[in-house]
Residue frames as a rotation matrix with the C-alpha (Angstrom) as fourth column:
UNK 1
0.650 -0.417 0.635 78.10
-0.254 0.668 0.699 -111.23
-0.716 -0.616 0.329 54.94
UNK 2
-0.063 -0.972 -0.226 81.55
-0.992 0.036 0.123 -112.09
-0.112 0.232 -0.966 53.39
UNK 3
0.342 -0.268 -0.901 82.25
-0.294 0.880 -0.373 -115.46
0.893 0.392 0.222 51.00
UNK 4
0.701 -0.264 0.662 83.08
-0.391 0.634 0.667 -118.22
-0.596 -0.727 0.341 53.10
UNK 5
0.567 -0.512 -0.645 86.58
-0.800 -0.158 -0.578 -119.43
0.195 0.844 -0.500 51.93
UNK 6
0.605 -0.471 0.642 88.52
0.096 0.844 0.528 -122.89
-0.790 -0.258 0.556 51.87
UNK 7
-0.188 -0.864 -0.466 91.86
-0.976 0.109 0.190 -123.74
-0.114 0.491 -0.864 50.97
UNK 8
0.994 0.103 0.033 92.60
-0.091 0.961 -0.259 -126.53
-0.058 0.255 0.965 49.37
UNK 9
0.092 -0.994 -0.057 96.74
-0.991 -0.097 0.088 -127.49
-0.093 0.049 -0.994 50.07
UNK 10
0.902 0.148 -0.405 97.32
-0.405 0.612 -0.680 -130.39
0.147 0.777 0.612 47.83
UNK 11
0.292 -0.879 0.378 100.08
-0.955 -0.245 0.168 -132.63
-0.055 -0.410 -0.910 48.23
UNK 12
0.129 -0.322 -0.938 102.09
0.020 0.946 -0.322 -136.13
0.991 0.023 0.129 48.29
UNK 13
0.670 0.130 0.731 103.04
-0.740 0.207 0.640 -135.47
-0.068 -0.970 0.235 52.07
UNK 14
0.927 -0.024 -0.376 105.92
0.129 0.958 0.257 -137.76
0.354 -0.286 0.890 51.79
UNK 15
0.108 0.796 -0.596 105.94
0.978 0.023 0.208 -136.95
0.179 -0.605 -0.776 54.27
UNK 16
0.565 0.649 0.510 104.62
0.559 -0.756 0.342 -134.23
0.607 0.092 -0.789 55.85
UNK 17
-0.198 -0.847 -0.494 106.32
0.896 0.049 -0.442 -131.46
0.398 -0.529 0.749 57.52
UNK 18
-0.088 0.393 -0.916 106.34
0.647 -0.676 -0.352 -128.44
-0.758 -0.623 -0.195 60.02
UNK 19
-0.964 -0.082 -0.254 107.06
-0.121 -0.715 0.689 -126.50
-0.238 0.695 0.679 56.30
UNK 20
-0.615 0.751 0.241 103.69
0.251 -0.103 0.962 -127.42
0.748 0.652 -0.125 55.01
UNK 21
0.156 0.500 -0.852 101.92
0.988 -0.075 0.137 -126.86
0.005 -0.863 -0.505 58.48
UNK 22
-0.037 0.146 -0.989 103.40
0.476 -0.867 -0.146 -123.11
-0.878 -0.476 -0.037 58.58
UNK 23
-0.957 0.268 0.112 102.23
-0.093 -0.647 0.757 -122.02
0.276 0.714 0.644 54.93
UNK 24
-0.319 0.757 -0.570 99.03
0.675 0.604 0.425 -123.86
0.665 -0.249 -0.704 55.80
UNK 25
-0.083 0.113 -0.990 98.88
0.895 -0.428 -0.123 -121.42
-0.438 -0.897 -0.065 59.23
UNK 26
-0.278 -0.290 -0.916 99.80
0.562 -0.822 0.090 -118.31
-0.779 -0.490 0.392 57.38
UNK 27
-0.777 0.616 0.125 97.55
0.278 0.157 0.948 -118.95
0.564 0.771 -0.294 54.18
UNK 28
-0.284 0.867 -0.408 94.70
0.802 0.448 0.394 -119.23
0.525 -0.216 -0.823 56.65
UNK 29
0.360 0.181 -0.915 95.07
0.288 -0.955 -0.076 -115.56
-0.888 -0.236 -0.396 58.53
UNK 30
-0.670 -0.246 -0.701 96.04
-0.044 -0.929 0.368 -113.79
-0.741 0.278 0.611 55.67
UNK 31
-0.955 0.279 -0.104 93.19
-0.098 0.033 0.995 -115.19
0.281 0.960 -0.004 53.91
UNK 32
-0.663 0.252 0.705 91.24
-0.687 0.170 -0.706 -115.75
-0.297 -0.953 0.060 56.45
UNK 33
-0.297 0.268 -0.916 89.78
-0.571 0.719 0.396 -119.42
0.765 0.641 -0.060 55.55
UNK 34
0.708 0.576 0.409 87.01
-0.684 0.416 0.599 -121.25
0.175 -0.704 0.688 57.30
UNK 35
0.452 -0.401 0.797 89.33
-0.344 0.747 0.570 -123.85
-0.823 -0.531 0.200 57.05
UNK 36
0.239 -0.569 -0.787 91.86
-0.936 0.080 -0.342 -126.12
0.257 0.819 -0.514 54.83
UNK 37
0.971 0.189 0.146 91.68
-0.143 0.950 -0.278 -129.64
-0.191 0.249 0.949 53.31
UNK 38
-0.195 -0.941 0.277 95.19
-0.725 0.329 0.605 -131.26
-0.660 -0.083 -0.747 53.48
UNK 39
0.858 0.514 -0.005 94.27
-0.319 0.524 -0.790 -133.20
-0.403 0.679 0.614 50.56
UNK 40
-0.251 -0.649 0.718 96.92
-0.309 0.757 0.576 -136.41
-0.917 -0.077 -0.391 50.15
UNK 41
0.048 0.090 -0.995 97.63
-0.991 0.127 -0.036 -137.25
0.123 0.988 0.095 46.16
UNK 42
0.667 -0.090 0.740 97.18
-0.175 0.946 0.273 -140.65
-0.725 -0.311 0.615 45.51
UNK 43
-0.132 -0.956 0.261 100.00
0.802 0.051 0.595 -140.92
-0.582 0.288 0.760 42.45
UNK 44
0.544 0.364 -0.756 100.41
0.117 -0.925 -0.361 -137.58
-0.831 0.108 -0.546 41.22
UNK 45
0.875 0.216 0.434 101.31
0.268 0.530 -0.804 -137.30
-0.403 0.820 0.406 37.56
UNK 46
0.235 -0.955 0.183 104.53
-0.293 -0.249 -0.923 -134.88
0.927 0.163 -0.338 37.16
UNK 47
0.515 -0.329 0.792 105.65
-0.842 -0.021 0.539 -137.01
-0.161 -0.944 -0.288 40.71
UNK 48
-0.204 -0.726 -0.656 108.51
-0.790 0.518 -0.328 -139.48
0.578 0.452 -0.679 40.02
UNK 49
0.328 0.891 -0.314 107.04
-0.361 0.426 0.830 -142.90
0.873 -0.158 0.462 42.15
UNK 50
0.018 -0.757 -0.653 110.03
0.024 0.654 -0.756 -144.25
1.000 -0.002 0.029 43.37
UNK 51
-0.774 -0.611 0.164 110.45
-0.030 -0.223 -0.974 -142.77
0.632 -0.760 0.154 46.43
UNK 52
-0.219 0.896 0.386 106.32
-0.966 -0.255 0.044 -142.47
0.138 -0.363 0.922 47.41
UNK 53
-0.884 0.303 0.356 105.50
0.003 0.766 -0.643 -144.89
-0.467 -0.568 -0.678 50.52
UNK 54
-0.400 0.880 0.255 101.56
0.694 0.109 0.711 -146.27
0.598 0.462 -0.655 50.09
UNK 55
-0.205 0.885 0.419 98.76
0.350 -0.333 0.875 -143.99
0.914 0.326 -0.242 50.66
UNK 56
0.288 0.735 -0.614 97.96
0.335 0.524 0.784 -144.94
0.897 -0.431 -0.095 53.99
UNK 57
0.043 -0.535 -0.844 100.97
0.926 -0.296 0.235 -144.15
-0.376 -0.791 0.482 55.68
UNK 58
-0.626 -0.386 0.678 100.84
0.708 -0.646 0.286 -141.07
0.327 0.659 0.678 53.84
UNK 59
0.099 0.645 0.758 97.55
-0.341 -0.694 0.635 -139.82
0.935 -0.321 0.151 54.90
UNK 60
0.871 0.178 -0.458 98.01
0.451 0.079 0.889 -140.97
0.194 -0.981 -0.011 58.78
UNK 61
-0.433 -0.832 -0.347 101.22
0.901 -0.381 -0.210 -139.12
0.042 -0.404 0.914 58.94
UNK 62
-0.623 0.512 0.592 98.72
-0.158 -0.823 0.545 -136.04
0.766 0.246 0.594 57.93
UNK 63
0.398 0.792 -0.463 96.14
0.308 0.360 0.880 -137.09
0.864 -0.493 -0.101 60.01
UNK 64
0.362 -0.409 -0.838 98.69
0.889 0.422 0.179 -136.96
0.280 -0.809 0.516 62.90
UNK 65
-0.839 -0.376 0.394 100.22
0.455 -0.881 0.129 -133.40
0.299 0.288 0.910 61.85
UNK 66
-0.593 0.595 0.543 96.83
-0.467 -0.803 0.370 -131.59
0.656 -0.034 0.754 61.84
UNK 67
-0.425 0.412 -0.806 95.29
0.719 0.694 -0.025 -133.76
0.549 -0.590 -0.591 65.05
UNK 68
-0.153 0.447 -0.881 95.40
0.829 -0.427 -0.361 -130.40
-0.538 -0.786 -0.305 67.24
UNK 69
-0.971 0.231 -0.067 94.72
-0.239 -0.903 0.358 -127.62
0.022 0.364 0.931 64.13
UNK 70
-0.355 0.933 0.063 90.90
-0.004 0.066 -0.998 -126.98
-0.935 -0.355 -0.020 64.43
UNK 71
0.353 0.176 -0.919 90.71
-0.593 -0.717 -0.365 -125.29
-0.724 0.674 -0.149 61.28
UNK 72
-0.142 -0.728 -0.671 92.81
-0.983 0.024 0.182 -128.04
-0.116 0.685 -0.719 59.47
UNK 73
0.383 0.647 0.659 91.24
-0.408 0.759 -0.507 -131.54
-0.828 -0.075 0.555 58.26
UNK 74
-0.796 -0.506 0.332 93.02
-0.176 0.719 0.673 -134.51
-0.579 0.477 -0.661 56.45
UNK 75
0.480 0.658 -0.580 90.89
-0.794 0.045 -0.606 -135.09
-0.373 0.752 0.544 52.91
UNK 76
-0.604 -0.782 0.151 91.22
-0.341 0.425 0.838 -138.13
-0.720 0.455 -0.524 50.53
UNK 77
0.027 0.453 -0.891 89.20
-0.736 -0.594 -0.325 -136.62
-0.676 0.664 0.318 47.86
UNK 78
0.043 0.116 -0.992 90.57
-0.984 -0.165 -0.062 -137.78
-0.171 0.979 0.107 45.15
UNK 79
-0.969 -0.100 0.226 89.77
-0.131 0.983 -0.128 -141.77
-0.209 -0.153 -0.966 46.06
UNK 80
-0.258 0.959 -0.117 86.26
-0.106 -0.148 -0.983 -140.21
-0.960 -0.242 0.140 45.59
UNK 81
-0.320 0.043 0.947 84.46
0.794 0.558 0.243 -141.51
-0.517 0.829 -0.212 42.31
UNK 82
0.780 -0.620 -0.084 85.82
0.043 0.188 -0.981 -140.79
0.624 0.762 0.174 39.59
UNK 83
0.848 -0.443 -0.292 88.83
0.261 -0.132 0.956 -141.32
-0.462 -0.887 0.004 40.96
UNK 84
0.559 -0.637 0.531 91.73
0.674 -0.025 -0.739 -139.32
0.483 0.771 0.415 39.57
UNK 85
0.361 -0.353 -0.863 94.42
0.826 -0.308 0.471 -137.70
-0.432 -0.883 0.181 40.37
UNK 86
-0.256 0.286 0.923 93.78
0.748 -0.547 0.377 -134.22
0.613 0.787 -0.074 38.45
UNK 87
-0.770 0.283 -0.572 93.56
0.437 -0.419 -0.796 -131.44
-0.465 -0.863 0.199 40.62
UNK 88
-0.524 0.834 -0.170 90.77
-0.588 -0.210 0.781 -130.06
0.615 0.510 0.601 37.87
UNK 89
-0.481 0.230 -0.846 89.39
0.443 0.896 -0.008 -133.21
0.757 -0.379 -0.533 39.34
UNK 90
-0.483 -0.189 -0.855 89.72
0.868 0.024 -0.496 -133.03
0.114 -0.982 0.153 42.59
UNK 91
-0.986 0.143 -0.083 88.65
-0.116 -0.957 -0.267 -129.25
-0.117 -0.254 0.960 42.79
UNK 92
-0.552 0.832 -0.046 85.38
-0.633 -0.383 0.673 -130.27
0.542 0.401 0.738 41.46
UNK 93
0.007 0.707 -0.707 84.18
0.596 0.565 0.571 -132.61
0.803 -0.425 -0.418 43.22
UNK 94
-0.561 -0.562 -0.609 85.69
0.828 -0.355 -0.435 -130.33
0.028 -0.747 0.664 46.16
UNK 95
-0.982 0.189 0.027 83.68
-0.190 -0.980 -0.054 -127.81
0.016 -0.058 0.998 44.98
UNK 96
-0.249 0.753 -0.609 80.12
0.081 0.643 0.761 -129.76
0.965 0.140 -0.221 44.59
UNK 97
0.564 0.502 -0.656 79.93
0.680 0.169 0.713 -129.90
0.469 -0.848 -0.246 48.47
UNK 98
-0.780 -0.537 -0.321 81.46
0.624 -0.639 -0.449 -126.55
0.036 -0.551 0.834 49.34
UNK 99
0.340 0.887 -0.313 77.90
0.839 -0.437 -0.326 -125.15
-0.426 -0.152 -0.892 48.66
UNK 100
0.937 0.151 0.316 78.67
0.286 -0.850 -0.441 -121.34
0.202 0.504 -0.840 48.04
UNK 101
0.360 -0.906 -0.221 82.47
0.163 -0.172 0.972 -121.40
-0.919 -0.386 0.086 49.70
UNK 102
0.961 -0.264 -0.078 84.92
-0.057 0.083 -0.995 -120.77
0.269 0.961 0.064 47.48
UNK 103
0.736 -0.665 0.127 87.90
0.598 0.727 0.336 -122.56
-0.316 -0.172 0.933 46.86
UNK 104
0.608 -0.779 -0.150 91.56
-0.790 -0.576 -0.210 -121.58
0.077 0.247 -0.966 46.95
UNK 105
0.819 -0.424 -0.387 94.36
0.473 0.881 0.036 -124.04
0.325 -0.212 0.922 45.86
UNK 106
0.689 -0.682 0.245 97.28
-0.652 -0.437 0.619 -123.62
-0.315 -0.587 -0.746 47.88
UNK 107
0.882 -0.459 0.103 100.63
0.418 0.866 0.275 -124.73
-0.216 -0.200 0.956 46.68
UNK 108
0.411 -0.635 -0.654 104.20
0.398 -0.521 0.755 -124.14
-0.820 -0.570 0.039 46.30
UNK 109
0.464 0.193 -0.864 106.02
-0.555 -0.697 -0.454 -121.48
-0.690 0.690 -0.216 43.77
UNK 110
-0.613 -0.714 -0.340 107.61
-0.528 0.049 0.848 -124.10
-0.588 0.699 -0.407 42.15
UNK 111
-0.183 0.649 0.738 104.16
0.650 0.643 -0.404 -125.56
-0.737 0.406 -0.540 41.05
UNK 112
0.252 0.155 -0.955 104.27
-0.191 -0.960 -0.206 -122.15
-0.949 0.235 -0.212 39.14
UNK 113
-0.606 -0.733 -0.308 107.09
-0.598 0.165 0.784 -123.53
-0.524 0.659 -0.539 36.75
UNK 114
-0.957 0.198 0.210 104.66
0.274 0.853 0.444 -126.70
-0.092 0.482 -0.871 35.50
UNK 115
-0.175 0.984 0.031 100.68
-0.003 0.031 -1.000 -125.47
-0.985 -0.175 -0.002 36.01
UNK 116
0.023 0.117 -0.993 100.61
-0.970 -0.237 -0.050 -124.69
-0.241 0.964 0.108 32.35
UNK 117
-0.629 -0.717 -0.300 101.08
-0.775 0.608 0.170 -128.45
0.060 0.340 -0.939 32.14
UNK 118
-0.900 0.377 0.219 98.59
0.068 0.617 -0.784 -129.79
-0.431 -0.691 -0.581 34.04
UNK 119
-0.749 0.477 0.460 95.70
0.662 0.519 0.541 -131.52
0.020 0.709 -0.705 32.87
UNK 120
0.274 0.914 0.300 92.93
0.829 -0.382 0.407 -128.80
0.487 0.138 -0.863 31.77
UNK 121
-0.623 -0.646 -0.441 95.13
0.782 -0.516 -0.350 -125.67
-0.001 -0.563 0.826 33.00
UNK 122
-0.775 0.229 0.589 93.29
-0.028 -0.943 0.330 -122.91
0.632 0.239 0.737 30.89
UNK 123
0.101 0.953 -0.285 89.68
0.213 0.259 0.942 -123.99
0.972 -0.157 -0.177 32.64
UNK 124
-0.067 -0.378 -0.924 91.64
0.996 0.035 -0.087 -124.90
0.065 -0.925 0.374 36.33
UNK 125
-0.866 -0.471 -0.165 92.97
0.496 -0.852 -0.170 -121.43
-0.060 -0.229 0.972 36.26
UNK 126
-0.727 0.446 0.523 90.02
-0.218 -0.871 0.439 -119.63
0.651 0.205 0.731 35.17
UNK 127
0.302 0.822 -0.483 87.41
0.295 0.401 0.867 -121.72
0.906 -0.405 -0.121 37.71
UNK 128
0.693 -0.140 -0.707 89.56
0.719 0.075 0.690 -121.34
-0.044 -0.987 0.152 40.94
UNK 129
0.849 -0.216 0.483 91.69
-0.366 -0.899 0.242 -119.31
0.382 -0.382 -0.842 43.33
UNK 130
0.532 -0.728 -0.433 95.14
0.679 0.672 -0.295 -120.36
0.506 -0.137 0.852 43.43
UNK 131
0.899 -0.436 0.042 98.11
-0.386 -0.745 0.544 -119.22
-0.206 -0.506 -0.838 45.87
UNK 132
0.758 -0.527 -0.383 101.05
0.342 0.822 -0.455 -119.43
0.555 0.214 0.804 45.33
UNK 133
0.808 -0.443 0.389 103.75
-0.590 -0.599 0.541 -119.24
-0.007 -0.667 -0.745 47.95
UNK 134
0.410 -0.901 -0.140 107.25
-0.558 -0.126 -0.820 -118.32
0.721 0.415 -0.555 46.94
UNK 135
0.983 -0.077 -0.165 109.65
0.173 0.671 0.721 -121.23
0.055 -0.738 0.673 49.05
UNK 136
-0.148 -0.988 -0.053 113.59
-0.652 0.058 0.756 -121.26
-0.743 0.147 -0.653 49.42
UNK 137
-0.850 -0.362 0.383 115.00
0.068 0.645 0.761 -122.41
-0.523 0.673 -0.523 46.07
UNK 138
0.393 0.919 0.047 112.33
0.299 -0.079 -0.951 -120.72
-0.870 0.387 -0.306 44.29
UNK 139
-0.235 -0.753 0.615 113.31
0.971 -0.206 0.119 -120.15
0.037 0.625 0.780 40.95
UNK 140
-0.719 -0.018 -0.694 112.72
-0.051 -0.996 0.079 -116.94
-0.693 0.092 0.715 38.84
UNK 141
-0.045 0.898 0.437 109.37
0.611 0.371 -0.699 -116.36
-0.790 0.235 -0.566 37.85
UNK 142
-0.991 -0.096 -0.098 108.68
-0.048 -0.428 0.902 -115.32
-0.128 0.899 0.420 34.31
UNK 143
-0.440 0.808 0.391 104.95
0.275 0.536 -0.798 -115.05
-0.855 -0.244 -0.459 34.42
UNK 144
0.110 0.567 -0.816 103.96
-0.933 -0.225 -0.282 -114.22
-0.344 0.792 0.504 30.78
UNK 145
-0.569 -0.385 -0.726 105.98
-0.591 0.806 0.035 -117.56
0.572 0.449 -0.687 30.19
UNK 146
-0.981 0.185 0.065 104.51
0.090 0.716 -0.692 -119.54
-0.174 -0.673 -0.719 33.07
UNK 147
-0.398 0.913 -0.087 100.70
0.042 -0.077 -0.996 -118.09
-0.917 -0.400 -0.008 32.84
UNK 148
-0.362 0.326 0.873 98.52
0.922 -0.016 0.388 -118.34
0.140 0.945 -0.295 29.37
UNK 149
-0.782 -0.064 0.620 97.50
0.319 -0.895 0.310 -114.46
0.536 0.441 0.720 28.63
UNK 150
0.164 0.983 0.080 93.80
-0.059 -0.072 0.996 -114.62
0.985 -0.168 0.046 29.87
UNK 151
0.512 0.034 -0.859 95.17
0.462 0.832 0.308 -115.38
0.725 -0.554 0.410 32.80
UNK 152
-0.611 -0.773 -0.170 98.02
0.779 -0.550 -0.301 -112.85
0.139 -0.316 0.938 33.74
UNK 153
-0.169 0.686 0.708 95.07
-0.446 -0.694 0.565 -110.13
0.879 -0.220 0.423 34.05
UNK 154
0.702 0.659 -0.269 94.31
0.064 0.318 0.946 -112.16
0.709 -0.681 0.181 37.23
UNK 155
-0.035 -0.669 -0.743 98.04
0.914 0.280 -0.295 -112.32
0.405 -0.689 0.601 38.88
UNK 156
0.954 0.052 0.294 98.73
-0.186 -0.667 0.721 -110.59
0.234 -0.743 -0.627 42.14
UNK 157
-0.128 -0.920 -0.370 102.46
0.604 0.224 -0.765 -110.77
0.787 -0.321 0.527 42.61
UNK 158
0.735 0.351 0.581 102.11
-0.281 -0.622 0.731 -109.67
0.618 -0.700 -0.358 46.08
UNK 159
0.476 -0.566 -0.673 105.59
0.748 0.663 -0.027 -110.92
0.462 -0.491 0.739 47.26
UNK 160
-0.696 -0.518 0.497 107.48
0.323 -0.844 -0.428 -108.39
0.641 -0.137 0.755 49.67
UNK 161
0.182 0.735 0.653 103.97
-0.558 -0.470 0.684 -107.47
0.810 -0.489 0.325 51.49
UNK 162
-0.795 -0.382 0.472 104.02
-0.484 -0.071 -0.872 -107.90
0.367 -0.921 -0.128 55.25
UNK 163
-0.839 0.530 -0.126 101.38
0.499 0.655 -0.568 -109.97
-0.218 -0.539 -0.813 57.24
UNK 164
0.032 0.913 -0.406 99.19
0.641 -0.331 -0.693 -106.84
-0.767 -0.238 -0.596 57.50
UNK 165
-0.456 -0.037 -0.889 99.89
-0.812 -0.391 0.433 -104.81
-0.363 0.920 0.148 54.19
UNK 166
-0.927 0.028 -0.374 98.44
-0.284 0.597 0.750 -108.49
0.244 0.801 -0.546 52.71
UNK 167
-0.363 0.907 -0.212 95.28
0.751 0.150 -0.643 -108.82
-0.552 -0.393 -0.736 54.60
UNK 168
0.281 0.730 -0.623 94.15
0.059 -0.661 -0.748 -105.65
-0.958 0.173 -0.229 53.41
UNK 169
-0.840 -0.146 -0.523 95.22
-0.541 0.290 0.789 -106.63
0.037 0.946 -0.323 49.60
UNK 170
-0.935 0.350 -0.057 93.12
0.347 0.936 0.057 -109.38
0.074 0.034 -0.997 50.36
UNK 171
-0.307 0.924 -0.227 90.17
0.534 -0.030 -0.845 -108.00
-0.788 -0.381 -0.484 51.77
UNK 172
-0.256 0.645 -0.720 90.53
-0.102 -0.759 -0.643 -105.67
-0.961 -0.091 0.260 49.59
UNK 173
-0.940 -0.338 -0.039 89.54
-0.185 0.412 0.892 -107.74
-0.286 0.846 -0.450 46.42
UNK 174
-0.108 0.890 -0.442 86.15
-0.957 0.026 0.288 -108.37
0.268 0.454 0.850 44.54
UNK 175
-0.295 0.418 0.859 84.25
-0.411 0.757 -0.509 -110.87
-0.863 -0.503 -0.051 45.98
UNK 176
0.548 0.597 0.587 83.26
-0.090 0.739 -0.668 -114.00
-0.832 0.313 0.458 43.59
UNK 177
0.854 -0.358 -0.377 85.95
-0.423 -0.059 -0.904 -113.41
0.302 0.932 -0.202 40.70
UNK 178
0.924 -0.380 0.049 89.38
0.143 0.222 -0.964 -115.63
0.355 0.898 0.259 40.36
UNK 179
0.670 -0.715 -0.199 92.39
-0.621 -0.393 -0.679 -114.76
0.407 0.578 -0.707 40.83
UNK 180
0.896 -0.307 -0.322 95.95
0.421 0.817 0.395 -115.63
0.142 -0.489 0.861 41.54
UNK 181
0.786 -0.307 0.536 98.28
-0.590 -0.629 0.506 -114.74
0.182 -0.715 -0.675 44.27
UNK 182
0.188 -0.929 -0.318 101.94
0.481 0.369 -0.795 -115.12
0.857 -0.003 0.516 44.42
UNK 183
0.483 0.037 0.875 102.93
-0.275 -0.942 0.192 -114.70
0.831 -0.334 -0.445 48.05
UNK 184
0.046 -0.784 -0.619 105.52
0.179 0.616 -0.767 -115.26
0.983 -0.075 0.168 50.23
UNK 185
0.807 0.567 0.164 104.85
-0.251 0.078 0.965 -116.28
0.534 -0.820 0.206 53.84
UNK 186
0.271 -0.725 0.633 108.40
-0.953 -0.293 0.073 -117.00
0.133 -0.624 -0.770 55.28
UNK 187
0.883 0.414 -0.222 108.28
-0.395 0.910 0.125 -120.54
0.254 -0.023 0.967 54.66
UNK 188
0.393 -0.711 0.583 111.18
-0.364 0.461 0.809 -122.71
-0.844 -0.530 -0.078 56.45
UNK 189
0.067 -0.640 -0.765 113.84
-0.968 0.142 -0.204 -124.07
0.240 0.755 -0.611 54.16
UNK 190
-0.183 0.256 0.949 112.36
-0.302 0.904 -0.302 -127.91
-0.936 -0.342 -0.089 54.84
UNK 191
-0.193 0.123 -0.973 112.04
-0.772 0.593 0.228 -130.48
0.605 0.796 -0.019 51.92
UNK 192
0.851 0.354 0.389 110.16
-0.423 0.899 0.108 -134.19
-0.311 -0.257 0.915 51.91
UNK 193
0.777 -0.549 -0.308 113.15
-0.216 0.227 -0.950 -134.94
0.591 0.805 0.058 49.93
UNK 194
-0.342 -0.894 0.288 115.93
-0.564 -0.050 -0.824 -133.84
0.752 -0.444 -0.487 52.43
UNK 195
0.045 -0.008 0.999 113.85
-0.973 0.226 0.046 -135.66
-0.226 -0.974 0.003 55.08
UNK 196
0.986 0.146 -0.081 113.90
-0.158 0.973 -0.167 -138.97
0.054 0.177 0.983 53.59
UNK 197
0.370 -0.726 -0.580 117.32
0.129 0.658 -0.742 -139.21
0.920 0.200 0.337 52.73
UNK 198
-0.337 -0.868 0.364 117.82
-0.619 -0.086 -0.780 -138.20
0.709 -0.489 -0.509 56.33
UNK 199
0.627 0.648 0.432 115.59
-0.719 0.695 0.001 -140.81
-0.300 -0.311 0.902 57.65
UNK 200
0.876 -0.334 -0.347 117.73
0.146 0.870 -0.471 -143.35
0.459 0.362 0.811 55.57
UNK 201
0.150 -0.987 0.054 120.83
-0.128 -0.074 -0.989 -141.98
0.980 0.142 -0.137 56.91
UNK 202
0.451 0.375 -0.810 119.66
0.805 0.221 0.551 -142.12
0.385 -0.900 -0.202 60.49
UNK 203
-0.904 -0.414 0.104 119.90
0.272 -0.746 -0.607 -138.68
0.329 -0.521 0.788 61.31
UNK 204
-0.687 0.427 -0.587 118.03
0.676 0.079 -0.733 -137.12
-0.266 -0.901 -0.343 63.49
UNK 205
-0.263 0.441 0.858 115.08
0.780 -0.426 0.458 -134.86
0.567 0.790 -0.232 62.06
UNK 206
-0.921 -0.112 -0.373 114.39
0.350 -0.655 -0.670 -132.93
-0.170 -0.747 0.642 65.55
UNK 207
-0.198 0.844 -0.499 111.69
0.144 -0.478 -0.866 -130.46
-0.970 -0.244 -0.027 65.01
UNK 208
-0.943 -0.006 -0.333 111.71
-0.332 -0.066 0.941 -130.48
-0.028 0.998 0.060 60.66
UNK 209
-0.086 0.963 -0.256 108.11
0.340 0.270 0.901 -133.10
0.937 -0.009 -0.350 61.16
UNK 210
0.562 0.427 0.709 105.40
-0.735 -0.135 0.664 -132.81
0.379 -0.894 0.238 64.10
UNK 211
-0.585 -0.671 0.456 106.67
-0.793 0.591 -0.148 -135.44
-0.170 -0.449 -0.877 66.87
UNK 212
0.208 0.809 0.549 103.97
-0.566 0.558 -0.608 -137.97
-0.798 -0.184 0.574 65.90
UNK 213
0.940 0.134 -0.313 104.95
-0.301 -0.105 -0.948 -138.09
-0.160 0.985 -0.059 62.64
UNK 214
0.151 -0.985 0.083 108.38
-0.950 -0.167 -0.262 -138.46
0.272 -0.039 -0.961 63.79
UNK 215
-0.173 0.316 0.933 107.15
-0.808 0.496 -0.318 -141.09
-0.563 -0.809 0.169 65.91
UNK 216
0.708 0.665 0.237 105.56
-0.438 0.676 -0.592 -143.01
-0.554 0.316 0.770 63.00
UNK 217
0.688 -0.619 -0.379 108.03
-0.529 -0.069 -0.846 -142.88
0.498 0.782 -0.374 60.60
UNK 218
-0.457 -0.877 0.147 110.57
-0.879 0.421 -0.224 -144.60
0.135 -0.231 -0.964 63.21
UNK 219
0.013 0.252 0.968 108.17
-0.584 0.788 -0.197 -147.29
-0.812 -0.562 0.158 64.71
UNK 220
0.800 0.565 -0.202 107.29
-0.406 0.262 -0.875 -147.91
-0.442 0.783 0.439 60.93
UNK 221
-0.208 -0.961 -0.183 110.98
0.220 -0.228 0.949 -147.50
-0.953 0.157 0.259 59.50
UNK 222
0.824 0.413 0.388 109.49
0.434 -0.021 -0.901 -146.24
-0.364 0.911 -0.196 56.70
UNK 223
0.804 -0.554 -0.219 112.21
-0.586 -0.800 -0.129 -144.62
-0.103 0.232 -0.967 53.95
UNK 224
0.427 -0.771 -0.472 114.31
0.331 0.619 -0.712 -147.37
0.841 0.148 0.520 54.11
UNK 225
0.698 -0.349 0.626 115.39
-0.714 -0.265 0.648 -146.24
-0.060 -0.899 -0.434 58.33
């Protein structure tokens, strides 16, 4: 029998959109993952504050977004004691009650540009299974510069592979070991960014969030509507 795998797709969510819903979708068949923790930062450390509504409305706009994915379940992890907002952190406790799963963070390629940064990288990197997936307005990856040595033995730059050329990459990897996977899933050209300021401008957002989410965000006026 074949590792049981969970993503983990980390995030502010502010707010959430149909972009993070269709890496989320196409992470999950080409990895095939029991299932994936939408896991809502509470103040993430290289995240500027200003613009980040509270918590609450943060994770119910999630909550709403993944209502009808089976496979997809709103997390607020890292309120769990110790509370911190470290994805080291977070992964561990994340990993404590995954039993024998094994964990895959999911996030975008421009988290590529800063991971070296983050708190306890060399460890992070070598404990878990990270994806990364290349977005519009990705830069140019230098990965001897971006990855610490010990590390670059583990990358898969697997960008350019097709749906089914990447499944069988996937499958065909060693069970229980590492690694990390640059790969690019077609992701819409959506930003939390571009929807706020079009939330303040009163424009319409159409199909960019789920309609709930749309829904909240007006009843709420959150964004400064």
């Amino acid at each position: 029998m074949g590792e049981i795998r969970i993503g983990v797709l980390g995030g502010t969510f502010n707010p959430v959109h149909v972009g993070h819903l269709h890496i989320a979708r196409a992470v999950q068949r080409a990895f095939s993952l029991a299932r994936v923790h939408f896991v809502v930062a509470c103040s993430p450390p290289h995240k500027r504050s200003e613009d980040l509504i509270p918590l609450m409305h943060r994770y119910a706009m999630v909550s709403l977004a993944v209502a009808g994915e089976n496979l997809f379940l709103p997390s607020l992890v890292e309120l769990e004691p110790k509370q911190s907002a470290y994805t080291i952190d977070t992964l561990d406790k994340m990993a404590r009650t995954a039993g024998s799963g094994k964990l895959y963070f999911i996030a975008g390629g421009d988290s590529l540009m800063e991971v070296r940064s983050w708190h306890n990288s060399r460890r992070l990197l070598e404990s878990y299974s990270f994806i990364f997936v290349i977005r519009p307005g990705t830069g140019r990856l230098e990965f001897p510069r971006l990855l610490p040595p010990d590390a670059l033995r583990r990358l898969r730059d697997w960008r350019g592979l097709g749906p089914v050329a990447l499944r069988r990459r996937i499958e065909a990897e060693p069970e229980g070991e590492s690694g990390i996977y640059i790969v690019d899933v077609k992701a819409p050209d959506i930003s939390s960014s571009r929807i706020r300021e079009m939330t303040r401008r009163g424009s319409p957002l159409g199909r960019m969030v789920p309609a709930g989410v749309r829904d909240y965000i007006r009843k709420l006026e959150l964004y400064g509507e």
